[in-house]
C-alpha positions in Angstrom: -20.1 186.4 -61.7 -22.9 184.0 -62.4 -22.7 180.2 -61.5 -22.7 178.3 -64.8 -25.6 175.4 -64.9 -24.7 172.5 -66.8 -27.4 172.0 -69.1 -26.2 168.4 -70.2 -28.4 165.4 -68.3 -27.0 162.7 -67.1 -26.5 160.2 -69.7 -29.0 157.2 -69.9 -26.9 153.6 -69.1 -26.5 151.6 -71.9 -27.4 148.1 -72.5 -24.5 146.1 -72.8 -24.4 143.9 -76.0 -25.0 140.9 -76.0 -21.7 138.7 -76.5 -22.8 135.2 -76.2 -22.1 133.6 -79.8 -25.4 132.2 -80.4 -24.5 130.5 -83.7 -21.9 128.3 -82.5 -23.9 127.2 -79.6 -27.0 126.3 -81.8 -24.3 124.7 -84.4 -23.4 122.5 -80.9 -27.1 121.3 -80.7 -27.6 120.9 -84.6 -28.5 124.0 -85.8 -27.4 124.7 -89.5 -27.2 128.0 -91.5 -29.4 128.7 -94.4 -27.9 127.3 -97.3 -27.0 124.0 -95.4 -30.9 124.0 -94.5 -32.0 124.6 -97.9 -29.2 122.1 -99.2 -30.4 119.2 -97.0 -34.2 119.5 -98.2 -36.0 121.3 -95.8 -38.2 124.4 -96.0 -36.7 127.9 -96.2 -39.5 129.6 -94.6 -38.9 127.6 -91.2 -35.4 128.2 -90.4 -35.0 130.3 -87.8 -31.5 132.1 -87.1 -29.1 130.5 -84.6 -30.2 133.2 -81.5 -34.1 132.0 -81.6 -32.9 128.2 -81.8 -30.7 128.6 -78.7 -33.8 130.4 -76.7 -36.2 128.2 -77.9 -34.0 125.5 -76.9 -33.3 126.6 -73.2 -37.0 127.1 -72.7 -37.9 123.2 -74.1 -35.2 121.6 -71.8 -36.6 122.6 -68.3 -39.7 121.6 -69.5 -38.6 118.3 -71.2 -36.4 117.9 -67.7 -39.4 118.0 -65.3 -41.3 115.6 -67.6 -38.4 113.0 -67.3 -38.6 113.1 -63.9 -42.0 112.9 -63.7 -41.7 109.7 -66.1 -38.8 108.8 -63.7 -41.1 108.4 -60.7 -43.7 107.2 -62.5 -41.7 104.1 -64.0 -40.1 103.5 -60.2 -43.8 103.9 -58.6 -44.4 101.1 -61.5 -41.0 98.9 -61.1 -41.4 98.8 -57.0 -45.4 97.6 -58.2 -44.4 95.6 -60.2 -41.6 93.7 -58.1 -44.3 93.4 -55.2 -46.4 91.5 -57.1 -44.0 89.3 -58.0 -42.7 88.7 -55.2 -46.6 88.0 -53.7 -46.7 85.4 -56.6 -43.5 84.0 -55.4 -44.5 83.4 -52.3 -47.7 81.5 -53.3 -46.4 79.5 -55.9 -43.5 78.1 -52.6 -46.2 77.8 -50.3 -48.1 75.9 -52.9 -44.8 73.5 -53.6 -44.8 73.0 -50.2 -47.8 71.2 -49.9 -47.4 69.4 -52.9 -44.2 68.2 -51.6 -45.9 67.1 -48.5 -48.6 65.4 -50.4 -46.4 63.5 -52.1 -44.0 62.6 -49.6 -47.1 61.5 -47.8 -47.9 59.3 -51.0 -44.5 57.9 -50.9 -44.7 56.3 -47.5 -48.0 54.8 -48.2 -46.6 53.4 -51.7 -43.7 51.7 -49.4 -45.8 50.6 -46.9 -47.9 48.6 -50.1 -44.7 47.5 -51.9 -46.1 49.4 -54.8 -42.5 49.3 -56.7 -43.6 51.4 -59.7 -45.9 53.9 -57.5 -42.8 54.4 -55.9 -40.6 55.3 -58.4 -42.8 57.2 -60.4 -43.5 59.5 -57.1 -39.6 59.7 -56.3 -39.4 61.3 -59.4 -42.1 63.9 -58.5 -41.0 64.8 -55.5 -37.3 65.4 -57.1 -38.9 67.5 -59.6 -40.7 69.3 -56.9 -37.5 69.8 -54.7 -35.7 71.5 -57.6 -38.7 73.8 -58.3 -38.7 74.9 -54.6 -34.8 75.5 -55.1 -35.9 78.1 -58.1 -38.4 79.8 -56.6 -36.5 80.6 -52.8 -33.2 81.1 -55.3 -35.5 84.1 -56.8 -36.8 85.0 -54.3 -33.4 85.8 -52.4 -32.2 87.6 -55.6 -30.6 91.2 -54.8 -32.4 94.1 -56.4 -30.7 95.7 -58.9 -29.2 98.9 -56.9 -26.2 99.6 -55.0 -26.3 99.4 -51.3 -26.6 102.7 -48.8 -23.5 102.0 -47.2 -21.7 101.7 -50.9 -23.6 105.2 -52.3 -21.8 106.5 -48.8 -18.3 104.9 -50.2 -18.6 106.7 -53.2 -19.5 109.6 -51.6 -16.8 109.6 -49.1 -13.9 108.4 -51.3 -14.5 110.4 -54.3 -10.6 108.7 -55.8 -12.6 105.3 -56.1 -14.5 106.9 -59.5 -11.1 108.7 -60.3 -8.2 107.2 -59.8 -8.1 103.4 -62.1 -4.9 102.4 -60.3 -6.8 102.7 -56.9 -10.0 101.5 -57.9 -8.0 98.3 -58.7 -6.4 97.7 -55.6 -9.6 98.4 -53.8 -11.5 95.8 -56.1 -8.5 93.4 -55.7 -8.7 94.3 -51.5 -12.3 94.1 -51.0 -12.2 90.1 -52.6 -9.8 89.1 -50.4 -11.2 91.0 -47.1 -15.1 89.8 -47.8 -13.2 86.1 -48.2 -11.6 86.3 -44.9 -14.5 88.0 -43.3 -18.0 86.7 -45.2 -19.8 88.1 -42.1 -18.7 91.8 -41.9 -21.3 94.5 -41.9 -21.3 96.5 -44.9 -20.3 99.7 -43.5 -17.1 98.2 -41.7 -16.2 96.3 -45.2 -15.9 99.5 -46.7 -14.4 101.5 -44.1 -11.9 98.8 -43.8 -11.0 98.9 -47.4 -10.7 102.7 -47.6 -8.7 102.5 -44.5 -6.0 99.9 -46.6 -5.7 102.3 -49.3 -5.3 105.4 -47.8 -2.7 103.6 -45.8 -1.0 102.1 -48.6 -0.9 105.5 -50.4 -0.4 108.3 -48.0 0.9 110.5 -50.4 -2.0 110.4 -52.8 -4.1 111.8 -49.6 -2.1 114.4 -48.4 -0.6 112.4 -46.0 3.7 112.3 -45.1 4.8 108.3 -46.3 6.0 107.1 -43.1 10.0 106.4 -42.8 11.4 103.2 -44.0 11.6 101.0 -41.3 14.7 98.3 -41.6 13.5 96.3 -38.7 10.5 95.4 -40.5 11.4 94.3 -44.2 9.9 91.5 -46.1 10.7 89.6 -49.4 7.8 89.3 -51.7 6.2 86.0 -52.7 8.0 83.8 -55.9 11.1 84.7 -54.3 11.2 88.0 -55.0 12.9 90.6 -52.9 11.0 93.8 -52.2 13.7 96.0 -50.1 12.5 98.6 -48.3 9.4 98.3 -48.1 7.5 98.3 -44.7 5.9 94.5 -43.9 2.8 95.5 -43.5 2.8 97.4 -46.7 4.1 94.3 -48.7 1.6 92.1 -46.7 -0.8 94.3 -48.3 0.8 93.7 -51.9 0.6 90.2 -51.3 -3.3 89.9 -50.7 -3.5 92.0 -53.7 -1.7 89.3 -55.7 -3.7 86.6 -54.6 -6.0 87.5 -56.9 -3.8 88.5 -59.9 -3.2 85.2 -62.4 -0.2 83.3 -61.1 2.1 84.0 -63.7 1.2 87.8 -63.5 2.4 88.2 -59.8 5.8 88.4 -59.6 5.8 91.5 -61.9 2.7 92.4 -60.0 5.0 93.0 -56.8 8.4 94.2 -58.2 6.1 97.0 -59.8 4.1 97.9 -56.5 7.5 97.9 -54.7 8.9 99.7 -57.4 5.9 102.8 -57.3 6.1 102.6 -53.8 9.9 103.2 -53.2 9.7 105.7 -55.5 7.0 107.7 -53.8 8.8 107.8 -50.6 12.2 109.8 -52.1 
């Protein structure tokens, strides 16, 4: 008995087709089939079917990406130049206001000193002039850059719900006014740790967190006369500081509702 050979090579793999539907992703960016090419004016002899528009596409946008970011740090290279100079100019246009002042100051006591009535009030006049012009130029030179602070960028970073969550975002806003009012001197970083603390607090069940049991010792009625049972002081202390902030005829709803959605979260 002879061994039988198979005579049949191995099949070659096939390439597997293609399935991405080029025409409505070119559609997406603008593309349009012939006709509607033709129709709208434009030369039949440069349309190009929807697969060579979507390639040609995806090898433009790195391209046109990295040239954005080059103009990117060009224009911030330009803007931080720009500001510097400014701020140079600043400084010597005070300095120069300075000694004006003093010149004229020095003027005034010598006008005095002659009884020069008119010498005096003309100079009076100057140095008011002068007084409000050194105002302008330290009030621009203290103003804050347009950017958000590092320990804000690490907020955001931190308490992602701030960018998604409107209802939070709120409170926060309507938190962090009455904190930086009570405490004008606290460092940045504590500001917003302390308002992130609040919320998070205030909604434990939003952050995975087990709402703490009702305490009956410790309940409060709400400001306007209105009762808020249930809820913990502190809580409602922190409703209250909210409403400071809200329009006075908006406040009593304000704190029925947030004792409302906060009973109601801890069934």
């Amino acid at each position: 008995m002879t061994d039988e050979k198979d005579d049949k090579a191995p099949e070659a793999e096939q390439p597997q087709a293609d399935t991405r539907d080029y025409e409505a992703e070119a559609r997406r960016e603008g593309w349009k089939d012939l006709e509607a090419w033709t129709a709208a004016g434009n030369d039949p002899a440069r349309h190009r079917p929807a697969k060579d528009f979507v390639e040609a596409g995806e090898k433009i946008v790195p391209l046109m990406k990295a040239k954005l970011t080059r103009l990117e740090k060009k224009y911030a290279t330009l803007e931080k130049s720009v500001q510097q100079e400014r701020k140079a100019t600043l400084e010597a246009m005070k300095s120069q206001n300075e000694s004006y002042e003093a010149r004229l100051k020095e003027a005034l006591k010598t006008a005095v000193t002659k009884g020069d009535g008119d010498a005096v009030v003309d100079l009076q006049d100057k140095l008011a002039d002068a007084k409000d012009k050194g105002k302008e130029i330290a009030k621009e030179l203290r103003a804050p850059k347009d950017e958000e602070p590092v320990e804000f960028t690490e907020f955001l970073e931190e308490n992602a719900w701030y960018a998604t969550d409107e209802e939070l975002k709120d409170e926060a806003d309507a938190l962090g006014l009455v904190l930086r009012r009570k405490n004008p001197d606290m460092p940045a970083d504590k500001f917003f740790a302390e308002v992130a603390r609040k919320i998070k607090a205030a909604h434990p069940d939003k952050f995975g967190r087990k709402p703490p049991a009702p305490d009956s010792s410790s309940r409060s009625s709400g400001a306007s006369g209105s009762k808020s049972k249930g809820v913990p002081r502190d809580v409602q202390a922190q409703f209250e500081a909210m409403a400071a902030v809200i329009p006075a005829k908006d406040r009593e709803q304000f704190l029925k509702n947030a004792a409302k959605n906060y009973l109601e979260n801890q069934e």
